[in-house]
C-alpha positions as CSV (number, residue, x, y, z in Angstrom):
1,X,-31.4,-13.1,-29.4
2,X,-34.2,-14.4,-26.8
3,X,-34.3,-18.0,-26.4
4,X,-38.3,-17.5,-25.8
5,X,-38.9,-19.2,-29.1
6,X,-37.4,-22.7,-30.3
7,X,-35.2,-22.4,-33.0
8,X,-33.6,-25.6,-33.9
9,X,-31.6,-24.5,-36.4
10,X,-29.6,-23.0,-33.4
11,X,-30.3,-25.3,-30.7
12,X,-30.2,-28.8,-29.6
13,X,-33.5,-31.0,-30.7
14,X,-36.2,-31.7,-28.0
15,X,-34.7,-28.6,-25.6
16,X,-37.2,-26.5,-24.0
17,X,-36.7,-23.1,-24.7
18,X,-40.2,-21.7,-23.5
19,X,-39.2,-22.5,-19.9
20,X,-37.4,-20.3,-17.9
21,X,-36.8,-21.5,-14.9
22,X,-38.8,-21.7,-11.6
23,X,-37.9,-21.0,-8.1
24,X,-35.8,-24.5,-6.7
25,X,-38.2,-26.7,-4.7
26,X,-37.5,-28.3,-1.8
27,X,-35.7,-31.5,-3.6
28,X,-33.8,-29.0,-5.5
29,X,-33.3,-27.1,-2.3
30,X,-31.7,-29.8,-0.6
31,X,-29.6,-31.0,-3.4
32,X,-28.2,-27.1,-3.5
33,X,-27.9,-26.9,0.5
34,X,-25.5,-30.5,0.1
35,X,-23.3,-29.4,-2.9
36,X,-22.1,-26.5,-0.4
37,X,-21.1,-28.6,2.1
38,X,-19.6,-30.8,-0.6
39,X,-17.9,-28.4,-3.0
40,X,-18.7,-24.8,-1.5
41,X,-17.5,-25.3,2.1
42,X,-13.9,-27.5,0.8
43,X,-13.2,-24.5,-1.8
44,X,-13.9,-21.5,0.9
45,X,-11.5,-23.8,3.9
46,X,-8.6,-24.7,1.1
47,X,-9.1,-21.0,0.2
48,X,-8.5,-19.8,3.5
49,X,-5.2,-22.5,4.4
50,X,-3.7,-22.2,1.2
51,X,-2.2,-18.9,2.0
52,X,-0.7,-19.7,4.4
53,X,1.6,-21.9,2.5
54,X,1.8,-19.8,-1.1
55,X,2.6,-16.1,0.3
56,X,5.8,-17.5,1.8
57,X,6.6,-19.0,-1.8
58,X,5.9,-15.7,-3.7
59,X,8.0,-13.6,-1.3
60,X,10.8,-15.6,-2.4
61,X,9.9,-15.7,-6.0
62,X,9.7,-12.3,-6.5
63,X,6.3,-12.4,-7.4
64,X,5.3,-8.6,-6.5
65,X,3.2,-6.0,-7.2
66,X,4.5,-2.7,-7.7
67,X,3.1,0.5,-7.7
68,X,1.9,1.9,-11.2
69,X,-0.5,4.4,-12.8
70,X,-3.6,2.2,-12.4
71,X,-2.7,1.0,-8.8
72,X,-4.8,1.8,-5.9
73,X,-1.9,1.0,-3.1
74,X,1.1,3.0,-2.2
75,X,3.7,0.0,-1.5
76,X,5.2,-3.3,-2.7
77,X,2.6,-6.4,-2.1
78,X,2.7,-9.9,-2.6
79,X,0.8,-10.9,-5.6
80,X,-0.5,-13.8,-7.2
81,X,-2.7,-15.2,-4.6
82,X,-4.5,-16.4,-6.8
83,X,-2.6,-19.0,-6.9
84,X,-4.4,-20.2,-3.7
85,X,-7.8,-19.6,-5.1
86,X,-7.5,-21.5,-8.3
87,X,-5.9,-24.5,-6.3
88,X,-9.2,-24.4,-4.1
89,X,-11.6,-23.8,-7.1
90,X,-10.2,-26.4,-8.9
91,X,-10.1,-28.9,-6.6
92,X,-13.6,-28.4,-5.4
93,X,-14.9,-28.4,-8.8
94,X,-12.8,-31.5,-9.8
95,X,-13.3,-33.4,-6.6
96,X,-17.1,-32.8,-7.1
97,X,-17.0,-34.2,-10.6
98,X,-14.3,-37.3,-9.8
99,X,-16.9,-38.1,-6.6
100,X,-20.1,-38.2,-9.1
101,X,-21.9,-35.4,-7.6
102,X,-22.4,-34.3,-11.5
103,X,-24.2,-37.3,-12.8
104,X,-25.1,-35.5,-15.9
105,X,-23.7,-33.2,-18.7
106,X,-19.9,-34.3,-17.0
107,X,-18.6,-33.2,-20.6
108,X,-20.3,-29.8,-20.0
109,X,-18.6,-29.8,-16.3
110,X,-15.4,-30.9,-17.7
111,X,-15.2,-28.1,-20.5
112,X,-15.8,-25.0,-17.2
113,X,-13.4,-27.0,-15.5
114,X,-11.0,-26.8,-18.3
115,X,-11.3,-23.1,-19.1
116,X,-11.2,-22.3,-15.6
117,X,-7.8,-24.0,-15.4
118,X,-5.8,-22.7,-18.7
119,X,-7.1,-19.2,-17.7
120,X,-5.4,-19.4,-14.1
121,X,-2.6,-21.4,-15.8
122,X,-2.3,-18.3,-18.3
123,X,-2.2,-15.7,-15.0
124,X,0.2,-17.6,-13.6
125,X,2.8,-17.6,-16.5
126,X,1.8,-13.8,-16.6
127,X,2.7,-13.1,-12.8
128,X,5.8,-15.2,-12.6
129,X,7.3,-14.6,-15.7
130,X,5.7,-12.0,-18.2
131,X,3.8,-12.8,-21.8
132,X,3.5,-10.0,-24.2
133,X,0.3,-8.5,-24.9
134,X,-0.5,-10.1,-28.5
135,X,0.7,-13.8,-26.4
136,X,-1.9,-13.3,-23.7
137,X,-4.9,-12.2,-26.3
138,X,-4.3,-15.4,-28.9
139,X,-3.9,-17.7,-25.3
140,X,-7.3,-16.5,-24.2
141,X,-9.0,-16.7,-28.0
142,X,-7.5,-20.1,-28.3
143,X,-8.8,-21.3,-25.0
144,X,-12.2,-19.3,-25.6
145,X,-12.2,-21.5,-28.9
146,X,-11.3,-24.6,-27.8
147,X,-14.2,-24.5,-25.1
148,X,-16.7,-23.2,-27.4
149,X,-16.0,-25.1,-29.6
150,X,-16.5,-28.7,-27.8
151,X,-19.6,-27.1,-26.4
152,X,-20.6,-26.8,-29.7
153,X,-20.4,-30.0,-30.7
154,X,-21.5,-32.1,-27.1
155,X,-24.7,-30.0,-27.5
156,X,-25.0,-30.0,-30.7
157,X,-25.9,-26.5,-31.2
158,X,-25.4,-24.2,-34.6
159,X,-21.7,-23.4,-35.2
160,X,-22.5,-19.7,-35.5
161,X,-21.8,-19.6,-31.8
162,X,-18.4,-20.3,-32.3
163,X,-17.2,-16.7,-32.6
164,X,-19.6,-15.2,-29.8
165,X,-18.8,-17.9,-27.2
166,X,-14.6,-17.0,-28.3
167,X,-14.9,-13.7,-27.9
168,X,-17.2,-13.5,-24.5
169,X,-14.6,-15.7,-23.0
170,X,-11.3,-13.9,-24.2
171,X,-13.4,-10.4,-23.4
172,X,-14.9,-11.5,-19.6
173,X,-11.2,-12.8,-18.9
174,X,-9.5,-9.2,-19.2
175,X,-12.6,-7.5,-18.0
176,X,-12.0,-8.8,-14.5
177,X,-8.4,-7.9,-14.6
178,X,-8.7,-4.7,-15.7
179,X,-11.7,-4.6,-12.8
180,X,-9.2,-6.2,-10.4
181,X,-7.7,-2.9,-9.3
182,X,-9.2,-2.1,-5.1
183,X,-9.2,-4.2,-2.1
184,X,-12.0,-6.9,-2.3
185,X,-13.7,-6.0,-5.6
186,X,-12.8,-9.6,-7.5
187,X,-13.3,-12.0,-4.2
188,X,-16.8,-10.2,-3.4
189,X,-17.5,-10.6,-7.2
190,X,-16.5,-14.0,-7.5
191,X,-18.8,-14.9,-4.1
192,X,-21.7,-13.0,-5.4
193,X,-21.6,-14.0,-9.0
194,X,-21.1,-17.3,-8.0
195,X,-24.0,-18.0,-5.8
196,X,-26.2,-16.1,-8.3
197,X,-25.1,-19.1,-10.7
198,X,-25.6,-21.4,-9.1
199,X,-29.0,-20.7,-7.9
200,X,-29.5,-20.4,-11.6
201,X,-28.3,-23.3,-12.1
202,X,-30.8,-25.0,-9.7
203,X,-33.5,-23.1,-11.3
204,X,-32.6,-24.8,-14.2
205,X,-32.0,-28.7,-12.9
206,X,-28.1,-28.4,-14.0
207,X,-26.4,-29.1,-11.3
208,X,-22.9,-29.0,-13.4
209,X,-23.8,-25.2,-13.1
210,X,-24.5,-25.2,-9.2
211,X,-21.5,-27.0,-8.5
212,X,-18.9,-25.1,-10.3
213,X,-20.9,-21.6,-9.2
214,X,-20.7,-22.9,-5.5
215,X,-16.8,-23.8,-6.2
216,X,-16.0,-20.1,-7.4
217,X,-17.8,-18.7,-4.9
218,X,-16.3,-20.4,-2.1
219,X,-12.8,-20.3,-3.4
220,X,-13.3,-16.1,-3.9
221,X,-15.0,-16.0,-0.1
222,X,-12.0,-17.5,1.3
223,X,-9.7,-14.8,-0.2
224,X,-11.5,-11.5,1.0
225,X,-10.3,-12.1,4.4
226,X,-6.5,-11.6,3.0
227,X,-7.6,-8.8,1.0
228,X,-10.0,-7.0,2.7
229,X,-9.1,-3.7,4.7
230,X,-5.2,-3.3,4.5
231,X,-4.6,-5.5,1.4
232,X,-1.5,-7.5,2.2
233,X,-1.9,-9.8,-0.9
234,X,-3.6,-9.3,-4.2
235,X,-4.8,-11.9,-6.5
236,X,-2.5,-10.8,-9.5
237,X,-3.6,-12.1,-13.1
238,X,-3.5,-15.7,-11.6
239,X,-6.8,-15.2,-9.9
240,X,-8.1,-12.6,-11.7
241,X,-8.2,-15.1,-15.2
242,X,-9.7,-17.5,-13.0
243,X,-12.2,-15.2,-12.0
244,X,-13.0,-14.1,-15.3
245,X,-12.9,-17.7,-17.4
246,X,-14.7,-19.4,-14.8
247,X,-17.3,-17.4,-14.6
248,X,-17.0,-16.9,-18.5
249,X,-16.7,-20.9,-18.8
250,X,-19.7,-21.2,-17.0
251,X,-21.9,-18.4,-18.4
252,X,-21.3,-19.7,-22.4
253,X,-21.7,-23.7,-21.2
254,X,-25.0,-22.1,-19.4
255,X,-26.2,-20.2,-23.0
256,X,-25.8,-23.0,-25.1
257,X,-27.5,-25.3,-22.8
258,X,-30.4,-23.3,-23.2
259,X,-30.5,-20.9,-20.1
260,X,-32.3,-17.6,-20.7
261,X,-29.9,-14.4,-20.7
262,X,-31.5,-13.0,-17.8
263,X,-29.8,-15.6,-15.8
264,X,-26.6,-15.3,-17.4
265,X,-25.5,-12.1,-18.0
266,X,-27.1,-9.3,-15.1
267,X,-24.5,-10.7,-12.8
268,X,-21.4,-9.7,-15.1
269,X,-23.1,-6.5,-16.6
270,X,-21.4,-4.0,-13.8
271,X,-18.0,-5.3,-15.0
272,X,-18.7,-5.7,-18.9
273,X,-20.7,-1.9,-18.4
274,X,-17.8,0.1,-16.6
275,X,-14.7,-1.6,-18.9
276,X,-16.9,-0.9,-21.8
277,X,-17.9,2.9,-21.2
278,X,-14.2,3.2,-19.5
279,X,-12.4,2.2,-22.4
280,X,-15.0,4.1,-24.9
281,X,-14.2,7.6,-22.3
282,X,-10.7,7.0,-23.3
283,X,-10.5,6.2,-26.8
284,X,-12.8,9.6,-27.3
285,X,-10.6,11.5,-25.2
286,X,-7.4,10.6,-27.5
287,X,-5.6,8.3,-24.9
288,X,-3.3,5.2,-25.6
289,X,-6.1,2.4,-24.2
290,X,-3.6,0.2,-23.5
291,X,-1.6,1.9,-20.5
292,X,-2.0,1.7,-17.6
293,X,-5.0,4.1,-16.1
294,X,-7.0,4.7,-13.3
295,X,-10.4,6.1,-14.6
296,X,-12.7,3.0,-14.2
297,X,-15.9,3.9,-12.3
298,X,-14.7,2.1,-9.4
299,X,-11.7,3.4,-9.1
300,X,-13.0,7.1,-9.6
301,X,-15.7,6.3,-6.4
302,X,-12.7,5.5,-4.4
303,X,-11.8,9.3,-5.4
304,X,-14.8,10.4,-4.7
305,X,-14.7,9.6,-1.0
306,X,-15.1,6.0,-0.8
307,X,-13.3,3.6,0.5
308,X,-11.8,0.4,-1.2
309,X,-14.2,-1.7,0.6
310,X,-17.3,1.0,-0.5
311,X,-16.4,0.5,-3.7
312,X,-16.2,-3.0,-3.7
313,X,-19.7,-3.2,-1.9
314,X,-21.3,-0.4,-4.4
315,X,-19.7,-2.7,-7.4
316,X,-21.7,-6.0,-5.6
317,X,-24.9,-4.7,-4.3
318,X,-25.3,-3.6,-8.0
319,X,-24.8,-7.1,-9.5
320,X,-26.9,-8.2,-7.3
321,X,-30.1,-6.2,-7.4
322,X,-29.7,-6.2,-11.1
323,X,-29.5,-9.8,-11.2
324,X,-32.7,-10.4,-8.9
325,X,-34.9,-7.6,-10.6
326,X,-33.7,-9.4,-14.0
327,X,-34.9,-12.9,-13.1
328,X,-37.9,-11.9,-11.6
329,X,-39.2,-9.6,-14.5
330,X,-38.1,-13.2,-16.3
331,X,-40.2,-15.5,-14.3
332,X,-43.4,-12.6,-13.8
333,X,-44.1,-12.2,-17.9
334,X,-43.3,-10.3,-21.1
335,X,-44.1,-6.7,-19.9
336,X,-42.4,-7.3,-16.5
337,X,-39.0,-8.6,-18.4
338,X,-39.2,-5.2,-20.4
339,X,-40.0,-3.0,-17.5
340,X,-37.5,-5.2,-15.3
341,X,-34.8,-4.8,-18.5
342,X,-35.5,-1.1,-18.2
343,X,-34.6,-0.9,-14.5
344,X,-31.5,-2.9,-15.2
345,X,-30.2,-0.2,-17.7
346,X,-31.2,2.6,-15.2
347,X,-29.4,1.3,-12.4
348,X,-26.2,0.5,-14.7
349,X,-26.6,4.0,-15.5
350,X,-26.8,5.7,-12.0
351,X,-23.9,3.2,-11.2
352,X,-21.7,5.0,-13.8
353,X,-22.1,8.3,-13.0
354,X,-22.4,7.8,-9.6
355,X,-18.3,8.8,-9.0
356,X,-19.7,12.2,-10.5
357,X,-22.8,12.6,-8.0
358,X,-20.4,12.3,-5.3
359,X,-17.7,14.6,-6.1
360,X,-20.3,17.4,-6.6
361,X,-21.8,16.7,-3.4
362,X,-18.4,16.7,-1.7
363,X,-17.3,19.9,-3.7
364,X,-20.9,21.8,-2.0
365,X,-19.8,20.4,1.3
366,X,-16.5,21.9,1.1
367,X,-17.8,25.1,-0.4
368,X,-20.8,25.3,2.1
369,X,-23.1,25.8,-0.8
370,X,-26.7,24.8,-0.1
371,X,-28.0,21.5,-1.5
């Protein structure tokens, strides 16, 4: 449903929902450029320490990733790392709201906050000890719920968004774990998705929504640098949760508070496009969804030829281009949204059939044939 046209019914009294958001000006500028020194930069250095001090600690709790059907890696590696990340996220985030640097909406702040942490807390019981399947999917509709649910009420919006705000959260949570599968893919995700929220959230004067985007992001930047190129830790569901309620947390909290969806959802739509076709290619093809696999697009480019790191990049340049083309056909008028909406879908679309472009173009270069 646009939020071009007021509906009260749905949404709070006296909220603009004709606006969509300009371009930050300088004030706005300045206030973005001093919430990364104050919560981006402490996330990305605790992020980059932290590890330093938990791998020892997993090693010796046997927290370890072994080799399956969907894994990309050969050997044994340390997982839960995310461990480190959700530390630093959380800290930021909650330094940033205990120091006042959220003056407003703190109930807003304190709900992302809150789903960001039972979502890593969730991983963690996952990593370290095991929760069954049907265990792990109430946890996240409870928390998605919960969140929703007091969003609800401290913005006084229509209770109707109950169930879609439950399920986007408890959906977004597993779509970055199953996405969590190659070297770098969820810390360059986290970094750019992050900064893309949070300049929307400057765009939209809520600087709850700057601060926790420049938290994730630097929490996720200060990962890659473990992960990247030989892999010697993984985030394990620990980080990947976070990854995925935070950014869930933040995109529902965002919805309800009246952001347009062009904000909100172009920088998850590579994730929620390749689980979505991934697990609909399966189901057709008469396989048991809930095994283990290795058929995301993704993970077939890194078949293809690619690298981990290629893949990861392909995965991010995506998110971001869609994101930018989607916020300037927002801000330019009606017929550039459509046309910018119909550049969004075409790009999602080369993106999925883009592990099959390059096999046949590795197949003729094999074969010799012409091109």
């Amino acid at each position: 449903m646009s939020a071009a046209v007021p509906l009260p019914v749905l949404w709070p009294a006296g909220l603009d929902l004709t606006d969509p958001g300009a371009a930050p000006d300088p004030e706005e500028l300045r206030r973005l450029g001093e919430l990364a020194l104050t919560v981006g930069a402490p996330a990305l250095v605790l992020s980059l320490v932290l590890p330093l001090v938990v791998k020892p600690l997993l090693a010796r709790w046997g927290v370890l990733d072994v080799p399956n059907e969907r894994s990309s890696h050969q050997r044994t590696v340390v997982r839960g790392m995310g461990l480190a990340v959700a530390v630093a996220v959380l800290l930021a985030y909650g330094g940033a709201l205990l120091a006042g640097a959220v003056e407003v909406d703190r109930s807003v702040a304190l709900v992302v906050l809150a789903v960001a942490g039972l979502c890593a807390a969730l991983g963690w019981v996952e990593d370290y000890r095991g929760v069954s399947v049907r265990g792990r999917l109430a946890a996240q509709l409870g928390i998605g719920l919960a969140a929703t649910g007091v969003l609800v009420a401290v913005l006084g919006t229509s209770v109707w968004w109950l169930p879609v705000g439950t399920l986007a959260i408890a959906a977004y949570v597993n779509m970055a774990n199953f996405m969590d599968g190659i070297n770098g893919i969820s810390g360059l995700h986290g970094l750019a998705a992050g900064l893309l929220y949070a300049w929307a959230g400057a765009s939209n004067d809520l600087t709850w929504m700057v601060a926790a985007g420049l938290a994730v992001a630097g929490g996720f930047a200060g990962f890659l640098p473990w992960n990247l190129g030989r892999g010697t830790v993984f985030l394990g569901d620990v980080g990947s949760y976070l990854l995925g309620g935070s950014l869930a947390g933040i995109a529902v909290a965002a919805f309800l508070s009246g952001v347009y969806v062009e904000y909100l959802l172009p920088p998850l739509a590579v994730y929620v496009a390749d689980t979505a076709v991934t697990l609909l290619r399966r189901v057709r093809a008469g396989e048991d969804w809930s095994r283990p696999h290795r058929s995301h697009v993704y993970q077939r480019l890194t078949d293809a030829g690619l690298s981990h790191v290629g893949s990861s990049l392909v995965v991010t340049a995506v998110t971001v281009l869609v994101s930018v083309v989607s916020v300037l056909g927002l801000r330019t008028g009606p017929t550039a949204t459509v046309l910018a909406g119909a550049f969004v879908l075409a790009v999602l679309g080369l993106y999925l059939v883009l592990p099959e472009l390059l096999a046949r173009r590795g197949a003729r270069r094999r074969t010799g044939a012409p091109r």
